[in-house]
C-alpha positions as CSV (number, residue, x, y, z in Angstrom):
1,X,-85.8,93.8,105.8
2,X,-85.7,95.2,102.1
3,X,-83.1,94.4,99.7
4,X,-80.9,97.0,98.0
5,X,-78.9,95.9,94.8
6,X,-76.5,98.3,93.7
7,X,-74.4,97.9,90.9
8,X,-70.6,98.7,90.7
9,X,-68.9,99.0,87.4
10,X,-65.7,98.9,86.4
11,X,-63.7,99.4,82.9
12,X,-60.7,98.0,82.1
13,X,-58.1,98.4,79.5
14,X,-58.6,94.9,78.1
15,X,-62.0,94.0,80.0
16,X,-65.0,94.8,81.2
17,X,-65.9,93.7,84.8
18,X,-70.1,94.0,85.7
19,X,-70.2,93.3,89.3
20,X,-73.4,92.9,91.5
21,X,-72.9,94.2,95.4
22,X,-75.9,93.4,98.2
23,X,-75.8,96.8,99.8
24,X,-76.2,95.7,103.5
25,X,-73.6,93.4,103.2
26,X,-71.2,94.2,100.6
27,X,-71.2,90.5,99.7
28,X,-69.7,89.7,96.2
29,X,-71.9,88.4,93.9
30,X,-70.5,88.1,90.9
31,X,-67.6,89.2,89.0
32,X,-66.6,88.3,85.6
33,X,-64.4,89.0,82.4
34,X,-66.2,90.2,79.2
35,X,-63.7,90.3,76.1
36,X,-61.5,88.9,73.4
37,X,-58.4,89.0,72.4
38,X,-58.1,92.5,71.3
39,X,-59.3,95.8,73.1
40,X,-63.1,96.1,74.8
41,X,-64.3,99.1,76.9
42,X,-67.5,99.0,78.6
43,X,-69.2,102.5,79.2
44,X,-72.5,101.6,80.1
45,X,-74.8,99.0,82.6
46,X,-78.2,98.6,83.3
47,X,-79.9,95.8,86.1
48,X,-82.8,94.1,84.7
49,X,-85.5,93.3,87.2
50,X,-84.2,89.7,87.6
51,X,-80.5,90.7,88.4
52,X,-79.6,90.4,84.6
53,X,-76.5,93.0,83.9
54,X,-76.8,94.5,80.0
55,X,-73.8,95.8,79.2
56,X,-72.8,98.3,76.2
57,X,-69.3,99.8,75.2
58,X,-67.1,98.7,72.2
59,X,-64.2,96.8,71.1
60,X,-61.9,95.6,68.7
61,X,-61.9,92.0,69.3
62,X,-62.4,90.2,66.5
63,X,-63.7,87.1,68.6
64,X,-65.6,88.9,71.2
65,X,-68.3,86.2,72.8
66,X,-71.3,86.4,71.0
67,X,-74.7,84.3,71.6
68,X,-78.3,84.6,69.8
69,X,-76.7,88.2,68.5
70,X,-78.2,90.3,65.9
71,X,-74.7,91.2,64.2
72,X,-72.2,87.7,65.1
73,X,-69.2,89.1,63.1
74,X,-66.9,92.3,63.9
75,X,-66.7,95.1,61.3
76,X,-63.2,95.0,60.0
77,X,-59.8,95.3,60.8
78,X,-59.0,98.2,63.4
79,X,-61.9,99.2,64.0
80,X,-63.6,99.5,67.2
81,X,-67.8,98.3,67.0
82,X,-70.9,98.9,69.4
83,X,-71.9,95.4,71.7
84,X,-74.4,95.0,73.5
85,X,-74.3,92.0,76.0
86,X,-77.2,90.5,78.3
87,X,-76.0,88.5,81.4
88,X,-77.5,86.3,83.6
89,X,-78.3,87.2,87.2
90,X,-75.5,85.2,88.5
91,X,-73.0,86.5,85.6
92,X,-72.3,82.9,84.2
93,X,-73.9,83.0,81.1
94,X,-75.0,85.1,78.3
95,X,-78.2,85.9,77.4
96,X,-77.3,87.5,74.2
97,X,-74.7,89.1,73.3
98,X,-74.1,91.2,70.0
99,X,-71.6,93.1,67.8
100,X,-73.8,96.7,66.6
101,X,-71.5,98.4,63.8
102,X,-71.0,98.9,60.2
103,X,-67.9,99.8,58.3
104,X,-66.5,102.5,60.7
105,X,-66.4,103.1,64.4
106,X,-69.1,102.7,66.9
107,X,-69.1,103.1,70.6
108,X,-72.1,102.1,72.7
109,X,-72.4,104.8,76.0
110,X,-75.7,104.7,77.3
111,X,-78.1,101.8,78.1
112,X,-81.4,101.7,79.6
113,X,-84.0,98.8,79.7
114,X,-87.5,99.2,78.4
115,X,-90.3,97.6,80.4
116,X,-90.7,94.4,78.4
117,X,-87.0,93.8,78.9
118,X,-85.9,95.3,75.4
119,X,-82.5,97.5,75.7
120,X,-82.2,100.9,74.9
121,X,-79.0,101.6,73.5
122,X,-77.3,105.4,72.9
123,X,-74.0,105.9,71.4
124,X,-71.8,107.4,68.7
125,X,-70.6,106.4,65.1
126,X,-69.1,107.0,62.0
127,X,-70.2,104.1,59.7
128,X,-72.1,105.5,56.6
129,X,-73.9,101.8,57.1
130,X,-74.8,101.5,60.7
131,X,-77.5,98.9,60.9
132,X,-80.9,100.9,61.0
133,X,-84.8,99.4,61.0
134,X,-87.8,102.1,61.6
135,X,-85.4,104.9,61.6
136,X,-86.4,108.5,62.3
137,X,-82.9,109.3,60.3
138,X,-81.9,106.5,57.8
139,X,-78.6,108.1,56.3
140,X,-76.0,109.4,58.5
141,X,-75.5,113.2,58.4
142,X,-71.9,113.5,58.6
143,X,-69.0,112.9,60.3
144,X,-69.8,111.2,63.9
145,X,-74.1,110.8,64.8
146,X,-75.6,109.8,67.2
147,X,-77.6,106.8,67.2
148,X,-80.1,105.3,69.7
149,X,-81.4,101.3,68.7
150,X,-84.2,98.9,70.5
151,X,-82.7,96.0,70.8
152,X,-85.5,92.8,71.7
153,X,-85.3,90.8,74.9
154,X,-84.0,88.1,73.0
155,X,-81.2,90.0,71.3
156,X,-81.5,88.3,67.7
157,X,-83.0,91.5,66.9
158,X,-83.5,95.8,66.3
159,X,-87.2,97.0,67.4
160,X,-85.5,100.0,65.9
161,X,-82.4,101.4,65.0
162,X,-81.6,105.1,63.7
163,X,-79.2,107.5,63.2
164,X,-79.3,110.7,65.1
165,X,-77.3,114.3,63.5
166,X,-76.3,116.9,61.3
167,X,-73.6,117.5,59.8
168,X,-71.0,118.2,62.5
169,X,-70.0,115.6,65.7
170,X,-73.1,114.0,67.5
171,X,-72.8,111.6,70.4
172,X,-75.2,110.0,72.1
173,X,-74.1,109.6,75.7
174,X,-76.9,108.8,78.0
C-alpha cells in the first residue's frame, strides 16, 4: 500500500508546532515546540524528501534555538526577525536553524525546498541592511520589500539573498 504524508501546521501565540500525520492512520508522529522566551510565529512549512520539516516565520526571542545558522544572534531589542529552521524527520533535532534580519523587521511567509535540499525562503522586511549575496536588488527600495533568499542544505549559508520592491509596501508571501 502507498504511503501518504501530510503535513498539519499549527501557529501559536508563543510557539510554533510542525506536526507530521500518516494519512491512513492519523497516527502522531511528532509534535514539538519551536521558540524562546519572547514571541515566535511560524507562517510557513515545507517536507523534505526524508521527512525533514523547514520551517519559516519570525520572532522576537532573543534566545531562539539556533544550530550551524547563518545569522546566530537576533537583531535588536523589539524587533521581530526572519528564521528559518530545518528539523529532523522525527522532530528531535535541528538540522539548522537561523535568525535572517537586519536592523528592522523581517517576517519569513513562504518556503519551498529546492531539489538539492537548499530552502527557498519568501517574506517581507523593512531593514535598510537585510543580509543580501548575488542579489538581483542590493538596496531596499523603500518602506517594506519583498525579499526571496537560497538558503544551503547545511544552513551556515545564502546561495543568494535579495531584496525585491519599489518604493511602496512589498511582501513576499508564497
Amino acid at each position: 500500500m502507498k504511503s501518504t504524508t501530510a503535513v498539519l501546521f499549527m501557529g501559536a501565540w508563543f510557539a510554533v508546532y510542525p506536526v507530521r500525520l500518516q494519512a491512513e492512520t492519523l497516527q502522531l508522529d511528532y509534535s514539538t515546540y519551536l521558540g524562546g522566551n519572547g514571541d515566535d510565529w511560524g507562517y510557513g512549512i515545507a517536507l523534505g524528501t526524508g521527512g525533514e520539516a523547514y520551517v519559516t516565520g519570525g520572532t522576537n526571542s532573543p534566545d531562539f534555538p539556533t544550530n550551524n545558522p547563518y545569522q546566530a544572534s537576533w537583531g535588536e531589542a523589539y524587533l521581530i526577525d526572519a528564521f528559518v529552521t530545518r528539523l529532523s524527520s522525527s522532530g528531535s533535532a535541528l538540522i539548522y536553524s537561523t535568525y535572517l534580519g537586519g536592523s528592522g523587521d523581517e517576517y519569513g511567509f513562504g518556503i519551498a525546498l529546492g531539489a538539492g535540499g537548499e530552502a527557498h525562503v519568501t517574506g517581507y522586511t523593512n531593514s535598510p541592511n537585510f543580509p543580501t549575496n548575488n542579489p538581483y536588488q542590493a538596496v531596499s527600495g523603500g518602506s517594506w520589500d519583498a525579499f526571496v533568499c537560497s538558503i544551503s542544505p547545511s544552513g551556515s549559508f545564502l546561495i543568494y539573498s535579495t531584496y525585491l520592491g519599489g518604493s511602496k509596501v512589498d511582501e513576499g508571501r508564497g
